[in-house]
LOFI-276167 format. One line per 5 residues: number of its first residue (from 1); their letters; for each residue x, y, z of N, C-alpha, C. Coordinates in nm, 2 decimals. Layout:
N
NUM) A) X Y Z X Y Z X Y Z ~ ... .
// end
This chain:
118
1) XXXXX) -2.80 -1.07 0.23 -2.74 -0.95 0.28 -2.65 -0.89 0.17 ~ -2.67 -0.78 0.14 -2.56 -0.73 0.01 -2.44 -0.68 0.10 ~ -2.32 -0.75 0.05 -2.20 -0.72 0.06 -2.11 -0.60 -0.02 ~ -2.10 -0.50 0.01 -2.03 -0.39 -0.09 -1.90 -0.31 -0.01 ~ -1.81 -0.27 -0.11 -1.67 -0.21 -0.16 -1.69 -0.16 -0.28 .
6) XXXXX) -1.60 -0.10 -0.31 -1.57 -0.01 -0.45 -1.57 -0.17 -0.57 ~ -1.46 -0.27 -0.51 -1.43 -0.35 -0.58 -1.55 -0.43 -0.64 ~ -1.63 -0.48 -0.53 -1.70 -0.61 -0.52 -1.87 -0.48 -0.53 ~ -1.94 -0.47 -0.59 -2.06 -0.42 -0.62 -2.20 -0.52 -0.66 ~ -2.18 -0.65 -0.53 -2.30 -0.75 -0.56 -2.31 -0.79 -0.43 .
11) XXXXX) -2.42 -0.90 -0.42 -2.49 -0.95 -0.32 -2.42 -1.12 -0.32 ~ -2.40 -1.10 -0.47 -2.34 -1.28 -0.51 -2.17 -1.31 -0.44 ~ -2.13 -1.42 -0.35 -2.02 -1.47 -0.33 -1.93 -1.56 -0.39 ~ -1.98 -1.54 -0.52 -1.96 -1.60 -0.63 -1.85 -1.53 -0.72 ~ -1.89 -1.39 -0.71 -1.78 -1.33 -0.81 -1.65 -1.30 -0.79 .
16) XXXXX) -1.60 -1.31 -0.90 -1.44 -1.30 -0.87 -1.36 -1.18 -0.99 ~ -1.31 -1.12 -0.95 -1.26 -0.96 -1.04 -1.12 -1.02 -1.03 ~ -1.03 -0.97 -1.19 -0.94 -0.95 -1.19 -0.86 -0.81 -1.16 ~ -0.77 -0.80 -1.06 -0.72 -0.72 -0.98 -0.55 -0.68 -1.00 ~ -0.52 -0.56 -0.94 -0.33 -0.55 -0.85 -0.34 -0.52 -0.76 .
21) XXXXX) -0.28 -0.60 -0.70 -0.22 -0.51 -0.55 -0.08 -0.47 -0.60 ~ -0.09 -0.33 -0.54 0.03 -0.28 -0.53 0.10 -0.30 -0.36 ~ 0.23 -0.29 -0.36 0.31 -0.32 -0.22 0.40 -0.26 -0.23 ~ 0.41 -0.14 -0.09 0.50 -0.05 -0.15 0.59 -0.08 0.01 ~ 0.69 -0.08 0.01 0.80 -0.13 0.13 0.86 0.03 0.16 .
26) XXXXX) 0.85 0.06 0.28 0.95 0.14 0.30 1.00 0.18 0.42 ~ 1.09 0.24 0.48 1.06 0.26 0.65 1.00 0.38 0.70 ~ 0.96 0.38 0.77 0.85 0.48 0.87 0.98 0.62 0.91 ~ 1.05 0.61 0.86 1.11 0.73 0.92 1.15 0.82 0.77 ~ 1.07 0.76 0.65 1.09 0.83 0.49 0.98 0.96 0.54 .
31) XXXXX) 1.01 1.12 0.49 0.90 1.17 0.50 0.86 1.21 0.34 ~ 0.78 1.24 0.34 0.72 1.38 0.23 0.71 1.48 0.27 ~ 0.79 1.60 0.28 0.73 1.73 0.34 0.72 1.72 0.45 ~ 0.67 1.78 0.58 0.66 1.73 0.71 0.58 1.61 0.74 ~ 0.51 1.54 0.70 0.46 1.43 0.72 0.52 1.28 0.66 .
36) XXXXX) 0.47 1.16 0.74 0.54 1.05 0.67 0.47 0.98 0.52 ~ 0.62 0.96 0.48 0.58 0.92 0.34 0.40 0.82 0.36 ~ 0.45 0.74 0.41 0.29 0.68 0.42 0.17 0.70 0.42 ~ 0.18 0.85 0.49 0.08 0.90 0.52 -0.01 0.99 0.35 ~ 0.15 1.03 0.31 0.14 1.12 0.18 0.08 0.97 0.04 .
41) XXXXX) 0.14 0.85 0.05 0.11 0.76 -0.01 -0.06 0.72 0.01 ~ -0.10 0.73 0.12 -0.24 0.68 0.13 -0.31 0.82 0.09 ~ -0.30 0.92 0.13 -0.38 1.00 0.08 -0.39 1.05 -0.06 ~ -0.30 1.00 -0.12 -0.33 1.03 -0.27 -0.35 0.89 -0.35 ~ -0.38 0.79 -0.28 -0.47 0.70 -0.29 -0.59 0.75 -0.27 .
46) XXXXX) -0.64 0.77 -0.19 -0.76 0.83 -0.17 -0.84 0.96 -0.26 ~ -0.71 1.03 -0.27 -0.76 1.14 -0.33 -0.79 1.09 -0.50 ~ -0.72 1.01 -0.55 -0.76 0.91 -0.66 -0.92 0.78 -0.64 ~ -0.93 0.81 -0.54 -1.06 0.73 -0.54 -1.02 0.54 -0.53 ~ -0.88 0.53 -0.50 -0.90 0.38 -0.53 -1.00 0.34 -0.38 .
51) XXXXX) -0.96 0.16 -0.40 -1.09 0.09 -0.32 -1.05 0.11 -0.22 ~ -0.93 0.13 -0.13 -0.89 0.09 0.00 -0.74 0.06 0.00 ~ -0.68 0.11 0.09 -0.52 0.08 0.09 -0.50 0.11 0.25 ~ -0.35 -0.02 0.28 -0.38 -0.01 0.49 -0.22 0.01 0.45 ~ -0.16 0.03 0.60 -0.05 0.05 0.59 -0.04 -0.07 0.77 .
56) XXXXX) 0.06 -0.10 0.73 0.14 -0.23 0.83 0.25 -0.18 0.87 ~ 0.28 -0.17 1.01 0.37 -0.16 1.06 0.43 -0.27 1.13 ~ 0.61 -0.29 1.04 0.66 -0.42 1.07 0.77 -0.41 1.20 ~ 0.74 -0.56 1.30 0.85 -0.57 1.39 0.97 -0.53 1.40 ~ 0.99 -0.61 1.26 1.16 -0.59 1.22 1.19 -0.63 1.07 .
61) XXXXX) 1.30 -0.63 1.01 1.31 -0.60 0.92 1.42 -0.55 0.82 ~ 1.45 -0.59 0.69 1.56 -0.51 0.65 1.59 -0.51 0.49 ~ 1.68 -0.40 0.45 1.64 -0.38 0.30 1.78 -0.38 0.22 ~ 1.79 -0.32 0.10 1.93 -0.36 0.03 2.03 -0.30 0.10 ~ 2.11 -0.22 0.23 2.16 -0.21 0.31 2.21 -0.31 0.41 .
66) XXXXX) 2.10 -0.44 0.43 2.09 -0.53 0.51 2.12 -0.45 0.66 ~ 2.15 -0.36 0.68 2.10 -0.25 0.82 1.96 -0.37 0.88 ~ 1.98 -0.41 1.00 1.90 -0.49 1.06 1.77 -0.35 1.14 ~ 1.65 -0.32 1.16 1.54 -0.27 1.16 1.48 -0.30 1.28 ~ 1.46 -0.29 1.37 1.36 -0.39 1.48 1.32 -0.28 1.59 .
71) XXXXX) 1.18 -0.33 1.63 1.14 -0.22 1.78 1.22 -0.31 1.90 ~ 1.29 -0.39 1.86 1.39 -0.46 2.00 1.50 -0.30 2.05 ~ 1.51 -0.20 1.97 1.59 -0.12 2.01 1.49 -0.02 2.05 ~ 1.55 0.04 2.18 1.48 0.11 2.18 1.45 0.30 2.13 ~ 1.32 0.29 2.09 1.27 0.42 2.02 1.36 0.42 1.88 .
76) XXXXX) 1.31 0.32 1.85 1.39 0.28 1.71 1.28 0.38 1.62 ~ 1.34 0.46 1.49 1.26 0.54 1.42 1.24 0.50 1.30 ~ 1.31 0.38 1.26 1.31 0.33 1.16 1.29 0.21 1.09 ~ 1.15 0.16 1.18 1.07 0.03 1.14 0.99 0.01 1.02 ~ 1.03 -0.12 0.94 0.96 -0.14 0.81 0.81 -0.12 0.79 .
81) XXXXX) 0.76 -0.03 0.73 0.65 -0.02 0.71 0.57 -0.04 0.56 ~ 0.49 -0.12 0.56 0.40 -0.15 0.42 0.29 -0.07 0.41 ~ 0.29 -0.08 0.28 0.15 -0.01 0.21 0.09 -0.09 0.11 ~ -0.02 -0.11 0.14 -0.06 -0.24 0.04 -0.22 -0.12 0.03 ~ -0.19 -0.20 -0.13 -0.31 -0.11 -0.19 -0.40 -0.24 -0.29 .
86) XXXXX) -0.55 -0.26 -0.32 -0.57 -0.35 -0.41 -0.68 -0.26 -0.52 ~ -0.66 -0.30 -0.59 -0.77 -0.19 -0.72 -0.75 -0.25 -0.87 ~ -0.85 -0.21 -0.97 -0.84 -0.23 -1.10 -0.72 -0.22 -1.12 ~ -0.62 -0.23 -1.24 -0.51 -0.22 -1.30 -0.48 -0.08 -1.34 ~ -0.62 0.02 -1.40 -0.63 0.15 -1.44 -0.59 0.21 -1.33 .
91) XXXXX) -0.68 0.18 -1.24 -0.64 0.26 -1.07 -0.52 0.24 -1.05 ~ -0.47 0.14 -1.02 -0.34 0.15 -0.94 -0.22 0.23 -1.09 ~ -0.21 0.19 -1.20 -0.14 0.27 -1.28 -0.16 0.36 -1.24 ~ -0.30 0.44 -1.24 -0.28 0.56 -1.18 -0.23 0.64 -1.09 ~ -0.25 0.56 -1.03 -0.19 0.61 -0.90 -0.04 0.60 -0.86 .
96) XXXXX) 0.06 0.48 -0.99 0.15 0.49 -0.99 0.21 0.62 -1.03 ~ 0.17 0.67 -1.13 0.20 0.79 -1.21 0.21 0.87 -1.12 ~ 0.14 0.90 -1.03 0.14 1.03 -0.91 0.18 0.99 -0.81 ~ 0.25 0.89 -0.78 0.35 0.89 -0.71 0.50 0.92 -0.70 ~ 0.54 0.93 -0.89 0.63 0.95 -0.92 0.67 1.09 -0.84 .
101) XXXXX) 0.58 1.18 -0.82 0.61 1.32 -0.79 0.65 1.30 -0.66 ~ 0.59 1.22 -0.59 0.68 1.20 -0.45 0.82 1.16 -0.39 ~ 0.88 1.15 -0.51 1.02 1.10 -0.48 1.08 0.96 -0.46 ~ 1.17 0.89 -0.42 1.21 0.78 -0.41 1.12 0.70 -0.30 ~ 1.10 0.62 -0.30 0.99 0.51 -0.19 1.04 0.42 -0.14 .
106) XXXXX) 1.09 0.34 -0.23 1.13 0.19 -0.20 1.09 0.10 -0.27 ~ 1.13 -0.04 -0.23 1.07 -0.14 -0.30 0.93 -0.13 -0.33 ~ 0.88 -0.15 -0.47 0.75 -0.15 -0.49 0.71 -0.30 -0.59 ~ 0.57 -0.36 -0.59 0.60 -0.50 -0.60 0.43 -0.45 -0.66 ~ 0.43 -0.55 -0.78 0.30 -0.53 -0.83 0.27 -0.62 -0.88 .
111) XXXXX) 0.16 -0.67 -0.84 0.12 -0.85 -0.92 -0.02 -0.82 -0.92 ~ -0.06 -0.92 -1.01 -0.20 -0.93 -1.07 -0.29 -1.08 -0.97 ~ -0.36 -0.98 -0.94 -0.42 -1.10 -0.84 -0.61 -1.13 -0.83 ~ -0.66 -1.21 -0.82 -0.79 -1.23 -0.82 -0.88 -1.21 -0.69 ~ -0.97 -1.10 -0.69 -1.03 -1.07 -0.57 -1.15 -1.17 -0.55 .
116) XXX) -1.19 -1.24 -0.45 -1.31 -1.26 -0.47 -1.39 -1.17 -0.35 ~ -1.53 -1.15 -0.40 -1.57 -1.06 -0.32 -1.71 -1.15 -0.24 ~ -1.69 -1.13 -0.14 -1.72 -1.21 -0.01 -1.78 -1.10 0.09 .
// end
């Protein structure tokens, strides 16, 4: 059975690519324009063509404020949300670059990591 992604382009379970994930931290109540930052972050992942990027929304949570974060309150608007993205090193650079135009984010975390594709 051929297994395929942008990343993984074989049938073999054998290969393994060198990769980044990028990890972008922020809270769900950052916007871009009328919409949430997140939403502005994934789509210009996309519109760059990387392989795939998800967004996680966290319990609770907290950042260099130490401001505690949690859906224990209610209709809290300001729960930790991630963006995890994995792609070539080219890709994600690139896509660094065009994020700059978006303004401040948050924590962003980038390591080199080995995909295997499965």
């Amino acid at each position: 059975m051929m297994r395929y992604n942008r990343m993984c382009r074989t049938d073999s379970m054998d290969v393994k690519q060198e990769a980044v994930r990028l990890r972008l931290y922020l809270g769900e109540d950052k916007r871009h324009g009328d919409r949430p930052l997140y939403h502005a972050i994934v789509a210009e992942a996309r519109r760059l063509h990387l392989a795939g990027a998800m967004v996680v929304r966290g319990t609770e949570g907290f950042g260099h404020s130490t401001r505690l974060h949690t859906a224990d309150v209610l209709f809290s608007e300001d729960l930790p949300v991630l963006v995890e993205i994995v792609d070539k090193e080219q890709k994600i650079d690139e896509l660094l670059s065009a994020l700059e135009e978006l303004g401040e984010i948050g924590l962003i975390t980038y390591e080199r990591v080995t995909v295997l594709c499965c």
